[in-house]
N, C-alpha and C positions, 0 to 999 in steps of 0.2 A: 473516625471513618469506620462506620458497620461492617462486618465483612459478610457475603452473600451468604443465603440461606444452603446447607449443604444436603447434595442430593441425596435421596434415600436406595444409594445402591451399596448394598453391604461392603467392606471393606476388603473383606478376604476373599469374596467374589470378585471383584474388581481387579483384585492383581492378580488373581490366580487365572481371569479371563485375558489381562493385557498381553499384549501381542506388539512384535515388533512396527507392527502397521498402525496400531495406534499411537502408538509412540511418534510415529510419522506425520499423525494426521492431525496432533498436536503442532504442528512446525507452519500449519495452514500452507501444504505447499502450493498453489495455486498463487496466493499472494507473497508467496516468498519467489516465485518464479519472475515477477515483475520487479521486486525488489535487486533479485541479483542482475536481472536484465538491464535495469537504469542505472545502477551502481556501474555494472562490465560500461556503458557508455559515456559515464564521466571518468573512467579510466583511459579508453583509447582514444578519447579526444584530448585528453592531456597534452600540454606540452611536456619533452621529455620523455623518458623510458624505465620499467621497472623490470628487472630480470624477472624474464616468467616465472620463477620461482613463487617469486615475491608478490607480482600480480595475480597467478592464481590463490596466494596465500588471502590477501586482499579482499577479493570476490569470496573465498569461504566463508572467511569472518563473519563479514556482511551477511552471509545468508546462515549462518550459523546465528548471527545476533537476529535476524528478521526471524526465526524458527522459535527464537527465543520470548520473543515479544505474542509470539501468536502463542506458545504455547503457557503462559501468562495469561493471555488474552480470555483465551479458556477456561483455566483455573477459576479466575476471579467471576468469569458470566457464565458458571455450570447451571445456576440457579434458570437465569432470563435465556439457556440454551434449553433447556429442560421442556420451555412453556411456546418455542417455536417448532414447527416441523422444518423448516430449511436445517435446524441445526440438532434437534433433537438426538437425530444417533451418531453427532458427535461422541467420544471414547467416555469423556464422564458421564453425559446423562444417559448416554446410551448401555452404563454400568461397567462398564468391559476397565475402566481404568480409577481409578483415588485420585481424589483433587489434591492430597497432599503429595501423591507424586508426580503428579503434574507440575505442581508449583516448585517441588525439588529440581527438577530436568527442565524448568524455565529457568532456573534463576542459577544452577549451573552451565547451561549454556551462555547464559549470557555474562557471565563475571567473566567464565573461559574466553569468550569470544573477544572482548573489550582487551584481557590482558594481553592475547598473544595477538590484536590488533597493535596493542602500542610495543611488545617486541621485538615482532616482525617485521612490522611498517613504520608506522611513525605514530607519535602520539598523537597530534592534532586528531588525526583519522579516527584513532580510539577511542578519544574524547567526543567525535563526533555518532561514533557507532551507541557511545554511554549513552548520551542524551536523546539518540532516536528511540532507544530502547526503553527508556525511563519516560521520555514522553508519551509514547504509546501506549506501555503494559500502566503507567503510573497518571498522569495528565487525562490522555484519551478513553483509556479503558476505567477507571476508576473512578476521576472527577466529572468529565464534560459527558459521557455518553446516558448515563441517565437522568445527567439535571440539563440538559437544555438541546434546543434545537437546530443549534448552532456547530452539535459536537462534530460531525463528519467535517466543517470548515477548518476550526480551529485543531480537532485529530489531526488534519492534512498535512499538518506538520512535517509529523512521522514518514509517511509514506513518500515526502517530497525531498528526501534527504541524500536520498543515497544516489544520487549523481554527486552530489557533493562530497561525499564518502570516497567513491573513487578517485575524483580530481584530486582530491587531501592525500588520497594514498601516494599518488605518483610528484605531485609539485612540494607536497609539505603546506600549503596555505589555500587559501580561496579566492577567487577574482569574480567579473562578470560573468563569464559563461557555464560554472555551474547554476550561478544564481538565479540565467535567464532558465533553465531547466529545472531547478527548483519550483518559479514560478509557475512554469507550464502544469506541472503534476498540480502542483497547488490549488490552481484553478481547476485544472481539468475531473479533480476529485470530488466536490460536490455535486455536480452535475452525475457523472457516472454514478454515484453512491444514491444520488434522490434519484433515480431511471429505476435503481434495483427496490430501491423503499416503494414506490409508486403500485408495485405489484407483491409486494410483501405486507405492505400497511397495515394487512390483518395481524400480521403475527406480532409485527411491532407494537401494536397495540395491546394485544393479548398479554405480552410481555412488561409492560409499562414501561417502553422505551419513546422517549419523546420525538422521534424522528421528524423530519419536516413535514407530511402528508399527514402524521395522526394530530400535530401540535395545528398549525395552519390548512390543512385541508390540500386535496389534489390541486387545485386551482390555483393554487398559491403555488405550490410545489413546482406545477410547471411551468409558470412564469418564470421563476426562479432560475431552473434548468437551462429555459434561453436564454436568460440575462446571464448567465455564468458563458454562456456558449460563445456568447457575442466579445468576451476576453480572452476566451479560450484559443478562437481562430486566429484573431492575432497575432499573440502569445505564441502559437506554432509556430509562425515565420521568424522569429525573432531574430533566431541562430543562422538564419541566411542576408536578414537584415543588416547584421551585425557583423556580419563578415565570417563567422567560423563557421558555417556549411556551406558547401556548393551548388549550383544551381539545379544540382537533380534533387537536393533537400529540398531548395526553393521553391520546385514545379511541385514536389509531392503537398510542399507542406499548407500552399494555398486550396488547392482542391482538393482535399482531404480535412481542411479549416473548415471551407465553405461547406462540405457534407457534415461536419460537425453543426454548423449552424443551422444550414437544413431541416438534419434531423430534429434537432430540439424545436427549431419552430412547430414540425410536425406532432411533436411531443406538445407541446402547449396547445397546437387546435386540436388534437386526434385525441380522445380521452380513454381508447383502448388502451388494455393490457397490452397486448400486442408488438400497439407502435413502443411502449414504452421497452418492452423486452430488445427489441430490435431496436434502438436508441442504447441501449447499455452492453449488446453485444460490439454493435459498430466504436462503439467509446472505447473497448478494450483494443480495437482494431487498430482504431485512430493514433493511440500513444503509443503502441506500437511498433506499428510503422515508422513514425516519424524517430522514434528511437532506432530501429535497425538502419534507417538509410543513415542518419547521423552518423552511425558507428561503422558501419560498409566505407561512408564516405573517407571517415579518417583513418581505416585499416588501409583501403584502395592507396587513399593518397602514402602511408608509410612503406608500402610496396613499391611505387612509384618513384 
């Protein structure tokens, strides 16, 4: 496996420019914010109880492993960051930081993270924070994103884990209802991810990254987006279906389905920028939601 071409910003420039915020902005927090969000909601829907010590320790982990993985993520795509404007003055290509310390403070955070998951919590948990992390920085970011078009499906992996992460932390195993929450992210990720390609597709292109719009064309892409959509709304109810949420889940999680489905149709007839922008804002809204009432709902009821 080649390793990327490395950027031409001087060495000693670079760390002499790195800043605590860089270091930060290595951790992608934006997508670590969703990560510790699903993770805290396959914790408090657990059956069972973990001394908040222990559940906040849990939740750090996780997002100390998700900090970890982005800042991997980085290291390894300094090159294909370099040659987009949505990412270009990220910390390496933007000079201010060395890919070798990047790749040091990815791959320190995430041994750290893993270990003092299986100290503190349980292994299962650890073992499962290992393989998000390794799938992502290793699988997602290294094999599938540049060879094929399929990589945001099969990446979803990653990102669909850490409900399962939480429920591990608090039971020690795994059952249906993190899995139906697996599912949910699992689907709901290529669609979100082809909303944001649809208006990127220049850079991706620019980039040599085969995203679905540069590989098959817009056309394709937004067919796709609805047919993802039409699982997706489903897929929301599941957990009221199923019996572990309650009915203020159930009412959220139909009409908030059906606007999911909406929008994407309107994504496949509407071939503006636009609708697709607002189609990937509403997607971040959507999982959401349907995660805060889940976890309201089972805090409410532990109160109760």
């Amino acid at each position: 496996m080649s390793e990327p071409a490395v950027i031409n910003a001087p060495e000693s420039y670079a760390q002499s420019e790195a800043a605590v915020g860089d270091y930060f902005a290595l951790l992608k927090p934006r997508v670590m914010s969703l990560v510790i969000f699903t993770a805290f909601t396959g914790l408090v829907i657990a059956p069972g109880s973990l001394h908040p010590a222990i559940a906040f320790a849990a939740i750090l982990f996780v997002a100390i492993g998700a900090g970890a993985s982005g800042a991997l993520n980085m290291w390894y795509e300094a090159d294909i960051d370099a040659k987009m404007a949505r990412t270009s003055r990220r910390p390496i290509p933007g000079g201010r930081l060395d890919r070798g310390a990047a790749l040091g403070f990815g791959l320190t955070l995430g041994i750290a993270s893993v270990i003092a998951m299986g100290l503190f919590v349980n292994y299962l948990a650890a073992g499962l924070l290992a393989f998000t992390i390794f799938f992502y920085g290793v699988v997602y970011t290294m094999w599938l994103k540049r060879r094929t078009a399929q990589n945001i499906v099969i990446g979803g992996v990653a990102g669909a884990l850490p409900p399962v992460i939480g429920w591990a932390a608090v039971t020690g195993g795994i059952s249906i209802e993190p899995l139906v929450l697996f599912a949910l992210i699992f689907f709901w990720t290529p669609p979100h991810f082809w909303a944001l390609s649809l208006f990127c597709a220049g850079d991706y292109e620019k980039a040599g990254i085969p995203m679905l719009p540069v590989t098959a064309g817009e056309k394709a892409t937004r067919k796709q987006i609805f047919l993802y959509a039409l699982i997706v709304g489903p897929a929301g109810a599941l957990p009221w279906i199923l019996g572990f949420a309650g009915p203020v889940y159930g009412a959220l999680s139909i009409l908030m389905g059906a606007a999911f489905v909406f929008g994407a149709s309107r994504v496949q007839r509407d071939p503006r920028t636009e609708t697709a922008k607002r189609f990937f804002g509403f997607s971040i809204l959507y999982l959401f939601s349907l995660f805060a009432a889940l976890a309201l709902e089972a805090l409410i009821g532990r109160i109760l």
